[in-house]
C-alpha positions as CSV (number, residue, x, y, z in Angstrom):
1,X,0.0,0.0,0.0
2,X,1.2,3.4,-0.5
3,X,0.8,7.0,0.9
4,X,-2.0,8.6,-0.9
5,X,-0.5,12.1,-0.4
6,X,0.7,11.7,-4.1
7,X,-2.8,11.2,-5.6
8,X,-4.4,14.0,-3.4
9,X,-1.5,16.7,-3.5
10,X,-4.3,19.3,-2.5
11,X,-5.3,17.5,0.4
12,X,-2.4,16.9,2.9
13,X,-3.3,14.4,5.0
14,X,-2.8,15.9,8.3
15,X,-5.2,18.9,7.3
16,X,-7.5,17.0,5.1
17,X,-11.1,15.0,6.7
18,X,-11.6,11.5,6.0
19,X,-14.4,12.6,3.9
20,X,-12.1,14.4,1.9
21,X,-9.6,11.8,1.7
22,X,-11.8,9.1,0.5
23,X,-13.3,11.5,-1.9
24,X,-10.1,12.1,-3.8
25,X,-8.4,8.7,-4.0
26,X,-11.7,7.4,-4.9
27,X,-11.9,9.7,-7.8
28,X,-8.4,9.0,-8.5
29,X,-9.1,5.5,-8.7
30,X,-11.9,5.7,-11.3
31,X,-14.7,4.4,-8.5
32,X,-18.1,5.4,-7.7
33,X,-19.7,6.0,-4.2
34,X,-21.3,2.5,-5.3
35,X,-18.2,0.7,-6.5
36,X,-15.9,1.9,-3.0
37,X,-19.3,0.5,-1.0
38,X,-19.6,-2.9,-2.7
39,X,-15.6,-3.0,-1.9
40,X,-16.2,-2.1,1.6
41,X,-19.3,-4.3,2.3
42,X,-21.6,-0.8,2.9
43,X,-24.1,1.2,1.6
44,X,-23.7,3.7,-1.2
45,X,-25.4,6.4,1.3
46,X,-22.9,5.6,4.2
47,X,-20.4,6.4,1.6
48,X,-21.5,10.0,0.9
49,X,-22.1,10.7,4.8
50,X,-18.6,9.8,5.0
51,X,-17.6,12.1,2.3
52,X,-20.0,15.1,2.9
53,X,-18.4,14.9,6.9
54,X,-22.1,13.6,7.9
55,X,-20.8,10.4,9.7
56,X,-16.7,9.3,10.2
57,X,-16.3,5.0,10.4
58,X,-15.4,2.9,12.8
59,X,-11.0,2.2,13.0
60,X,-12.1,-1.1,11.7
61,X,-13.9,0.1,8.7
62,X,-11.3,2.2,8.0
63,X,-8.9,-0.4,7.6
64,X,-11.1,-2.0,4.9
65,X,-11.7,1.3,3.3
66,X,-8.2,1.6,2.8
67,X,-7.4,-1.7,1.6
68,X,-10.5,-1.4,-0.7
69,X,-8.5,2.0,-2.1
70,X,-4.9,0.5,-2.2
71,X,-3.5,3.1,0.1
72,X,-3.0,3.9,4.0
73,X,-4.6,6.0,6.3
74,X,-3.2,8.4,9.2
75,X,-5.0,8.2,12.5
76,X,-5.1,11.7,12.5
77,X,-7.3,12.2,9.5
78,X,-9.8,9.6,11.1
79,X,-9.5,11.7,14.6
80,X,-10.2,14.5,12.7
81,X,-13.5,13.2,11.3
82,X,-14.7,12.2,14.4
């Protein structure tokens, strides 16, 4: 897995919201809201909450939303969603 920084060079990860985050590489990585879901094993809605800021995941789900993405995650953008 890599450091997603590179995809996202206007979000830096400390700064940045999960939302954000997952927004980007997502977009990066050619997926829908739907297609990061099915990957994930959630709902397209729980998806945008997370994006729009509505709603951060659990540490577990994050983990699987970063495997789903190819990349890693810094605690600090999930504490920052939360």
């Amino acid at each position: 897995m890599g450091d997603m920084r590179w995809l996202c060079p206007d979000v830096e990860a400390e700064a940045g919201s999960f939302g954000e985050l997952v927004r980007c590489v997502r977009l990066a990585h050619g997926l829908s809201q739907g297609a990061l879901a099915t990957r994930v094993g959630v709902s397209q809605p729980v998806v945008s909450k997370w994006e729009s800021g509505r709603c951060a995941p659990l540490p577990v789900t994050v983990s699987r939303v970063a495997d789903a993405l190819g990349v890693t995650f810094m605690m600090a953008s999930v504490q920052a969603a939360s």
